[in-house]
Structure formats: C-alpha cells, structure tokens
C-alpha positions in Angstrom: -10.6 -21.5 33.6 -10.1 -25.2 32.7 -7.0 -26.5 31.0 -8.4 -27.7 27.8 -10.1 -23.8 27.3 -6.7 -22.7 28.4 -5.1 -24.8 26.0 -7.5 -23.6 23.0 -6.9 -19.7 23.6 -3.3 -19.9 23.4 -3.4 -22.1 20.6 -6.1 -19.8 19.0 -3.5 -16.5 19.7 -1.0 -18.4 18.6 -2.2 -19.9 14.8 -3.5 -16.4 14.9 -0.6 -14.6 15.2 1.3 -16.4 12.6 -1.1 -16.2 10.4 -1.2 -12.3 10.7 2.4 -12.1 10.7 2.8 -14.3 7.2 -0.1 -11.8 6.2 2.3 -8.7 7.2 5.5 -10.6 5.2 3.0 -11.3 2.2 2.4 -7.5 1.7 5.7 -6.7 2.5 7.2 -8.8 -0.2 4.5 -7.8 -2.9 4.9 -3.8 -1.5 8.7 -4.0 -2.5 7.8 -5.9 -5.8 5.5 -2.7 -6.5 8.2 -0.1 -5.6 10.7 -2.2 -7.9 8.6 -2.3 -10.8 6.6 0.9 -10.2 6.7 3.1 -13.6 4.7 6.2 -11.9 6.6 7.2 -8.6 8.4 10.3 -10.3 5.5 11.2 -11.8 3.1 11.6 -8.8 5.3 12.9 -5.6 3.3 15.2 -3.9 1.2 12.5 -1.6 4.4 10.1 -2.0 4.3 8.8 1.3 0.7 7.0 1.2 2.0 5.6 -2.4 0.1 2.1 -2.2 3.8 0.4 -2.6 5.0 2.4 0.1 2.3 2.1 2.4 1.9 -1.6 1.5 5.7 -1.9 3.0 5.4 0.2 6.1 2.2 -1.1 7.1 3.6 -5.1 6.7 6.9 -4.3 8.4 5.0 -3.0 11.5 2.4 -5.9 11.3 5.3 -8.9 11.1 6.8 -7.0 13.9 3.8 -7.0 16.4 2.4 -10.1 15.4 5.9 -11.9 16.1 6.0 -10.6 19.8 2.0 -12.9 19.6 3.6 -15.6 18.1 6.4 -16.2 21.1 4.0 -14.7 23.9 1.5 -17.4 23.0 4.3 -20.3 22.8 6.4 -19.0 26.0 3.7 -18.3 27.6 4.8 -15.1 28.4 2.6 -12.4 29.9 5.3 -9.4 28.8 5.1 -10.4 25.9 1.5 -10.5 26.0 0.7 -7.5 27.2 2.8 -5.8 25.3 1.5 -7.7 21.8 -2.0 -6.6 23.2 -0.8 -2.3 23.6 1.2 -2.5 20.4 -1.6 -4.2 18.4 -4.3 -1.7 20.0 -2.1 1.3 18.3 -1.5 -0.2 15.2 -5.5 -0.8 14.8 -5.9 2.6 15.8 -3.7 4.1 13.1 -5.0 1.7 10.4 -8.3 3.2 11.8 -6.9 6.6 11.3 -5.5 6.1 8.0 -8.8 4.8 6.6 -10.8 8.3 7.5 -8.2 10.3 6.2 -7.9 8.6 2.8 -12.0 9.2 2.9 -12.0 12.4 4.2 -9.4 13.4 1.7 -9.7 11.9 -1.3 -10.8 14.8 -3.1 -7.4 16.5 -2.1 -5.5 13.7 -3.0 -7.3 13.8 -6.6 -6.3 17.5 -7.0 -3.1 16.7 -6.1 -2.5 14.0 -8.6 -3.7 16.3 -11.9 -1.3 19.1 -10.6 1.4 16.4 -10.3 1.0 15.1 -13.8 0.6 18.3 -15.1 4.1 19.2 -13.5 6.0 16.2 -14.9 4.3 16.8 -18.7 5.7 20.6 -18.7 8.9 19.3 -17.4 9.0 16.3 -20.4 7.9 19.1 -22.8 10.6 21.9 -22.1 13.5 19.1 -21.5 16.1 18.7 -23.7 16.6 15.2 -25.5 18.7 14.1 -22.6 17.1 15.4 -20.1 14.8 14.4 -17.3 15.5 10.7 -18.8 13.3 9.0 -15.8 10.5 11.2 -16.2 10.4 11.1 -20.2 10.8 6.9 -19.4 7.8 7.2 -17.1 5.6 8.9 -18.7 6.0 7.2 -22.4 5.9 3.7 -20.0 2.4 5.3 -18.9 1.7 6.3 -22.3 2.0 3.0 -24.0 0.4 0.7 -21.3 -3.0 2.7 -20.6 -3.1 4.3 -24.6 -3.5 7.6 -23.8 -1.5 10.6 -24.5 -1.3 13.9 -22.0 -2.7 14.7 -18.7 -6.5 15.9 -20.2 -5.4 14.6 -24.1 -3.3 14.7 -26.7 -3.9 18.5 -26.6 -1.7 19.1 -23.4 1.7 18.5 -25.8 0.6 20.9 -28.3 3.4 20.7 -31.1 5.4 18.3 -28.7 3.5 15.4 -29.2 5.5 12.7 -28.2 6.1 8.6 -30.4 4.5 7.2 -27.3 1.2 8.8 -28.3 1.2 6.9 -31.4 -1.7 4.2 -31.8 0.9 1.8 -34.2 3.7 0.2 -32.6 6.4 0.7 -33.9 5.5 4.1 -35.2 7.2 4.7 -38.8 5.3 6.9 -40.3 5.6 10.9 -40.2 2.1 11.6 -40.1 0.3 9.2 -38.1 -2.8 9.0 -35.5 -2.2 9.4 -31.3 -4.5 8.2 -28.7 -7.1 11.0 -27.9 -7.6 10.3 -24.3 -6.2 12.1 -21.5 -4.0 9.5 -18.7 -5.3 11.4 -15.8 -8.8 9.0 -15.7 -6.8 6.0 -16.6 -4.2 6.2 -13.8 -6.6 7.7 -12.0 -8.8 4.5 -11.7 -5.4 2.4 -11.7 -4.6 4.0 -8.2 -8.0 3.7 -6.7 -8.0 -0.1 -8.0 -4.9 -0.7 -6.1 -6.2 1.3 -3.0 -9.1 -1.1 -3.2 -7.0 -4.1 -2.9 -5.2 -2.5 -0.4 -7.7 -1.8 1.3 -9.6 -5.1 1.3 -6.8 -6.6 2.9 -6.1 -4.4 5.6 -9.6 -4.8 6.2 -8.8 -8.9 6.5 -5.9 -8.4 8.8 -8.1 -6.0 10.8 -10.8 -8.3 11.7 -7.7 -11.0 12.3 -5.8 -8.4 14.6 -9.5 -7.8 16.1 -10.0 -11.5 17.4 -6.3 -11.7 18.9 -6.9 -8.6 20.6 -9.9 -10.3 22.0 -8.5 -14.0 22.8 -5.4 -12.2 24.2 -7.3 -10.4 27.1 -8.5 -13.5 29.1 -5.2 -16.0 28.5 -3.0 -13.2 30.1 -4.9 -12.8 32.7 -5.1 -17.2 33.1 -0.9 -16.3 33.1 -1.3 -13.9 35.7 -3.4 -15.3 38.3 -1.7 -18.8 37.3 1.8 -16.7 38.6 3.4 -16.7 35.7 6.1 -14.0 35.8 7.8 -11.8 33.3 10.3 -14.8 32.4 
C-alpha cells in the first residue's frame, strides 16, 4: 500500500471518527435537554429505561467514548488503539442492532404497557389528596394542556373528578364549562413514536458512519502492522 492511500485511510478514519464522536456529544447534549424538560417520566415508568431521553444519553455517551479511542488511534497512529476502536465499535453496532429488533418485535408490549401506565398515574391523581402526588398531578395537567385532551381514553376516565386542565378556555372561570373529549393515550402515544422516529433516523446515520470506519479501519491497522508499528 502506497503512501498517499495510506495517508487518505487514516485521514478518512480520522475525520470519521470525529465526526461520529461530535454526533455522540450532539445526542448526548439534546438527550439531557429532554430528561430536564421532560413532563411525562413519572407518568410512564414501566419501560423507563428505553425512555427516548434516556436512551438518547446512554447511547451518545458510549458512542463519544468509542469514537474518541478512533480519533487518537488514527492520529497516533496507533494499532492498540485501533484494534481496540475496531472490537468496541463491532459491539456497539451489534447492540444498536439488537435494540432495533427488540423495539420491533415488541412494540405491541410496549403499547400495552404505556395505557396500563397512564391508567396507573390517573387513579393515583384521582384518589390523591390536594397535596398529594404534586409531580404526578403537575404532569399530567402539563400533558393535559399541551396535547388538549383530558384522561387516558376521555374525559370519561375522571368521572366526577374532572380536573381545570381539561377545560377548553384558558383561564377557566366559569363553574360550568366544556373539557376536551379526547383521550391522551393516542396523542402521547404518537408523540413517543415521533420521537423514536427521530431517534431512530439518527442512529441509523451514525450506523452507516460507524459502518464505513469499521471498514477503513481493517486495512490501515494492518499497513501499521506489517509497517512494525508497535503498541506505543
């Protein structure tokens, strides 16, 4: 292998690599913005975990992590490094691989899961006292009021308990005055599957990235190793 090709392969798995890695701090960043300004967490905890905040976080720390060991194993010209960007970036596809037949396999669970959920927090909101459950109540009048719905199925779920964040008018005055029919569960419902789309689309971006380094990486490590260039 020539030096120029040389040259454009570790300059390739370099540019690559940072790229990948300011893709991983990207989603870190807007993963934490979403867990600070999230309004549903307390509602929905029973698939907490794959949250698309949380997951958003997890996913970017490991990413920045791998893709910085590609970044100085390019540079240094280092063939541990290499080698070992090469394994850890394998397994990392492998599990984004993973994660992506389980959320299809199992997203008629995880829709199940999600009514039950709501259902949970509105009986909890409905036989609290005034001051009690105060993050639930906030969450689920902060759900109310954004999609303009009221209850899980409809305003029917609250029975006599309807609560002011049902009301259509803001601010609500009136004694007697008209709540939004429709149920939250389809609205949030579509809200979470929006930002699994998004979520998705990107990892799919950084997949086809990762893909191409893991490619590029195979042929300069080897240049390193028959060129004798030890574990410095």
């Amino acid at each position: 292998m020539n030096h120029s090709c040389v040259n454009c392969l570790k300059t390739m798995v370099v540019n690559l690599s940072f790229l990948c890695w300011l893709c991983g701090a990207f989603v870190v960043a807007f993963g934490e913005f979403q867990v600070i300004n999230s309004k549903y967490s307390s509602l929905i905890t029973t698939f907490w975990p794959i949250y698309p905040a949380n997951t958003l976080v997890v996913t970017g720390t490991i990413v920045t992590c791998v893709c910085y060991l590609g970044v100085l194993g390019g540079m240094r010209e280092n063939r541990c490094m290499l080698i070992s960007f090469f394994v850890l970036l394998f397994v990392l596809m492998l599990v984004e691989m993973t994660m992506a037949c389980v959320f299809l396999g199992y997203s008629r669970e995880i829709g199940t899961y999600f009514e039950k959920d709501l259902m949970r927090s509105l009986e909890i909101y409905r036989q609290s006292s005034a001051e009690g459950n105060k993050t639930i109540k906030d969450d689920f009048d902060a759900v109310q009021q954004l999609f303009r719905c009221c209850g899980v199925h409809g305003v029917a779920d609250w029975k006599d308990n309807v609560p002011i964040s049902c009301c259509t008018r803001d601010p609500c005055n009136t004694l007697l005055h008209t709540n939004w029919q429709e149920g939250c569960l389809v609205k949030l419902r579509n809200w979470f599957a929006g930002n699994y789309l998004s979520t998705g689309a990107g990892v799919v971006t950084m997949f086809i990235i990762q893909f191409i380094c893991l490619c590029i990486t195979i042929p300069l490590f080897c240049h390193f190793r028959r060129s004798g260039l030890g574990y410095q």
